[in-house]
C-alpha positions in Angstrom: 91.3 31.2 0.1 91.7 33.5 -2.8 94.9 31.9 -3.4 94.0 28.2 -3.7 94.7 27.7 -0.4 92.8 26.7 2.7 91.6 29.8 5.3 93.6 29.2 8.1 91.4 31.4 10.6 88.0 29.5 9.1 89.9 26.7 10.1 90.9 28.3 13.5 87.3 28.9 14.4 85.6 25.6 14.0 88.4 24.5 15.8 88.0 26.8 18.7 83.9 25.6 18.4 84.8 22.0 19.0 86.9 22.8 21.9 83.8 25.1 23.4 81.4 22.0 22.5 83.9 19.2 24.4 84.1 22.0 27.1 80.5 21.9 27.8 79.8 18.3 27.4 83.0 18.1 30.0 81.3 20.4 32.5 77.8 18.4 32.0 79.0 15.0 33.1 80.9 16.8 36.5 77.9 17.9 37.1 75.4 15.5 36.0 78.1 13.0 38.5 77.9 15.4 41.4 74.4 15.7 41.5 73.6 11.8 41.1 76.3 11.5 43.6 74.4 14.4 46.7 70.8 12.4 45.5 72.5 8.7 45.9 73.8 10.0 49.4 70.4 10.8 50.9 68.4 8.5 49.2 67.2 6.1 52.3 68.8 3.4 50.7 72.6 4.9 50.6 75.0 3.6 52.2 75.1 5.9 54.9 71.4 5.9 56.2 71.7 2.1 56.2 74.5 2.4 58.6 72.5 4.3 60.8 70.1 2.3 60.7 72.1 -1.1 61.6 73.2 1.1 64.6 69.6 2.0 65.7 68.5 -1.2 65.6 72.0 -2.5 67.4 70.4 -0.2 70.4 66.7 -0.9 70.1 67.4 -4.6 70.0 70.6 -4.4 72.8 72.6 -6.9 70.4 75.5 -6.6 72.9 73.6 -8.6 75.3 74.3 -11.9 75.6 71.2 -13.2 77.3 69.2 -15.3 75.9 66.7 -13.5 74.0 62.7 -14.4 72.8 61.8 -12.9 68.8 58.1 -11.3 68.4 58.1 -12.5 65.6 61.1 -13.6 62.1 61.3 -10.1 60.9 62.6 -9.3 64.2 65.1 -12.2 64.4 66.2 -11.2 61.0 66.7 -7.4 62.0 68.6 -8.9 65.3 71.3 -11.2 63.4 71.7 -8.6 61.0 72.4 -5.8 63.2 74.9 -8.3 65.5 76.9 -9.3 62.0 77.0 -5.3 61.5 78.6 -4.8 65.0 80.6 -8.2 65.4 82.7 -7.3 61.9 83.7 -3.7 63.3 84.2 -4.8 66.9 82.1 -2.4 68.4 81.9 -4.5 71.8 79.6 -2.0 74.2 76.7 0.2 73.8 78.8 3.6 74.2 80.8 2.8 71.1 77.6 1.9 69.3 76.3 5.6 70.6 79.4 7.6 69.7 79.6 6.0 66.2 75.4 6.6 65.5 76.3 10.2 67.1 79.1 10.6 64.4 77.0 9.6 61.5 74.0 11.7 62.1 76.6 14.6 62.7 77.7 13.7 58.9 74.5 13.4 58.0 73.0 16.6 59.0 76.5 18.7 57.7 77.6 17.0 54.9 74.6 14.7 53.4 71.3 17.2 53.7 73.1 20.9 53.5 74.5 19.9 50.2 78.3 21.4 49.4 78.2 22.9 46.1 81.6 22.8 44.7 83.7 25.8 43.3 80.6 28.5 44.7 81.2 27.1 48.1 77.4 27.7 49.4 75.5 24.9 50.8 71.9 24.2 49.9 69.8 22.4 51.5 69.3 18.7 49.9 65.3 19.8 49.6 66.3 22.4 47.0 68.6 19.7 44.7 65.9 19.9 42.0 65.9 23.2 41.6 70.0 23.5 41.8 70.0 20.9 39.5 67.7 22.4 37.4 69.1 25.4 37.0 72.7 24.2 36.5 71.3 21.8 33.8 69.7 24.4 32.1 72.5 26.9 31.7 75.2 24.1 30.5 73.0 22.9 28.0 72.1 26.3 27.2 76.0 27.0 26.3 76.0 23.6 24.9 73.2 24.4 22.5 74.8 27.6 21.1 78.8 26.3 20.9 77.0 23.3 18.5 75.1 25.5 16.6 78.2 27.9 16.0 80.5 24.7 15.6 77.7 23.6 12.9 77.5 26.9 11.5 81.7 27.2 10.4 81.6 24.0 9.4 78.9 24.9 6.9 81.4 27.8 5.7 84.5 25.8 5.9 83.4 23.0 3.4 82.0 25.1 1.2 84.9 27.7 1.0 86.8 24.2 1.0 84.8 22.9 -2.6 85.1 26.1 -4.1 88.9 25.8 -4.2 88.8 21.8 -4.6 90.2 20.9 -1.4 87.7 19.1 0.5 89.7 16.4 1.1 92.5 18.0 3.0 90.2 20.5 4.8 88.3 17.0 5.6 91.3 15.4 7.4 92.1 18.9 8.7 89.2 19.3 10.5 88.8 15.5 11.6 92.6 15.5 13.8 90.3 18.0 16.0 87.6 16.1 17.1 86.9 13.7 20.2 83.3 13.1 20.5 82.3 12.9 17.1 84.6 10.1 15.4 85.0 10.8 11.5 85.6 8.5 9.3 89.8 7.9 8.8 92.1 5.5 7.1 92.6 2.8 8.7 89.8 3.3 11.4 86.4 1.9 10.5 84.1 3.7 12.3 81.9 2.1 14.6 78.2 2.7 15.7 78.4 3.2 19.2 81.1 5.5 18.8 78.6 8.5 17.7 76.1 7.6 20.0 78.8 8.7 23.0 78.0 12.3 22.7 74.2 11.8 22.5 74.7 9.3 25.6 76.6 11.6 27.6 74.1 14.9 26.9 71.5 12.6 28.1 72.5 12.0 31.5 71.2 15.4 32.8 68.2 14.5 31.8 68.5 11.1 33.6 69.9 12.3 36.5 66.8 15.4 37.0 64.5 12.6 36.7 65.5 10.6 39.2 65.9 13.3 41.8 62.0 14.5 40.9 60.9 10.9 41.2 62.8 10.7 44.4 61.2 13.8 45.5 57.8 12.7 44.6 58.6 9.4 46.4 59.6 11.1 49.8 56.9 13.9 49.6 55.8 12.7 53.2 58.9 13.5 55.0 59.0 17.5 53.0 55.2 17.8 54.1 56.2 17.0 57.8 58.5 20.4 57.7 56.0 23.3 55.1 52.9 21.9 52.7 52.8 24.9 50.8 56.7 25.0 50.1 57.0 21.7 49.2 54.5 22.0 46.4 56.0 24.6 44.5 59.3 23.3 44.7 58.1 20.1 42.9 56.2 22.1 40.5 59.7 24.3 40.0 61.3 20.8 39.5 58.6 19.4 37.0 59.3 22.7 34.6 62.8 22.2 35.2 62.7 18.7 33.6 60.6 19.4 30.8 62.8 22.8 29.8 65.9 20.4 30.1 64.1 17.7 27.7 63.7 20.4 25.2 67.2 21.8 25.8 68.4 17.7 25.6 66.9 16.7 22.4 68.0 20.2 20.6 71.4 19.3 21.4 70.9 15.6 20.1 69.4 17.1 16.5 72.0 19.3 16.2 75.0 16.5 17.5 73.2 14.4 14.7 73.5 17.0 12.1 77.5 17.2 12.7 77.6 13.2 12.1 75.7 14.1 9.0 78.0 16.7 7.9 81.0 14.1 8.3 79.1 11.3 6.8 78.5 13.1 3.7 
């Protein structure tokens, strides 16, 4: 900049930074999906365990009978109808079908639904240990998160100021904006809108999000972990519950620091 003109490799390196900042916030939302998307698959109320369920009661209650049949009570009437719309729309017509399907599903369940696939690694886990996966995925994204915004933050710092020294704020301003995604400057002919910062704070939130509903759901089915080890079960919700707070503190870093950029381009 000695010259009067901009630093092309200052300019190089906060442009690298953004691209290592929209590289981890890429990588937190696959994951942050993936995860929701193992938890939503065994919750009881997925889609999946309600199949099996329709079929369970399709061979508890014999809906494939056709003789007339006597209700305890309306719950059971209910459950009966239900099951018989279930089998009627896929035209399962005999018991044996209804078997092989409910056979199929619980295979599916058992391989696919609680030993949990873990994409790219290729190791399964089982669906017990999500927390702590999660937990220590979560941790290590917004780790790298945390330190590509503080370096992104940190050459933008030396950028503008090199950039007033030599009076050109202005270009190094519009420079610097064509590289951004997440955070929106302010351009001709583009009024910024509110919602448009908030994305990046939205988005780093959803680990957060998606941790506490897989503890709550953990809390909520303690009963059926109990049934298999008390003592194990315990200390992997107490490994979950540090989890969550670490990524709250992790989470809200990256928020002040997110906040600070919009700052930066504000001013």
């Amino acid at each position: 900049m000695k010259n009067g003109e901009l630093n092309k490799d200052y300019i190089d390196q906060c442009r690298f930074a953004a691209s290592r900042t929209r590289a981890c916030i890429l990588v937190l939302v696959i994951a942050s999906i993936l995860i929701f998307a193992a938890f939503w698959n065994s919750y009881q109320k997925s889609w999946t365990n309600l199949r099996i369920t329709q079929l369970e009661n399709s061979i508890k209650l014999r809906v494939w009978d056709i003789q007339p049949r006597n209700f305890v009570d309306d719950e059971e009437k209910r459950l009966y109808e239900q099951a018989k719309q279930f089998i009627v729309l896929r035209n399962f017509t005999d018991s044996l079908t209804i078997i092989k399907v409910l056979e199929q599903l619980r295979a599916y369940q058992i391989n696919e639904i609680i030993n949990v696939h873990v994409p790219i690694i290729g190791i399964r886990i089982d669906v017990n240990d999500l927390g702590i996966a999660s937990g220590i995925a979560f941790f290590v994204i917004l780790l790298w998160l945390r330190s590509s915004l503080i370096r992104e933050l940190h050459n933008m710092h030396i950028v503008i100021d090199e950039a007033k020294e030599i009076n050109k704020l202005n270009e190094c301003y519009h420079i610097l904006a064509m590289q951004q995604l997440f955070n929106i400057p302010q351009i001709e002919n583009h009024k910024r809108k509110k919602w448009e910062r908030k994305i990046p704070i939205v988005l780093i939130f959803m680990p957060l999000f998606v941790q506490m509903v897989v503890l709550l759901n953990d809390i909520h089915s303690l009963s059926y972990a109990k049934s298999i080890n008390v003592s194990f079960t315990y200390l992997n919700l107490i490994i979950n519950m540090i989890f969550l707070v670490t990524i709250w503190i992790q989470v809200f870093s990256c928020k002040r620091l997110i906040s600070n950029l919009n700052n930066i381009w504000d001013k």
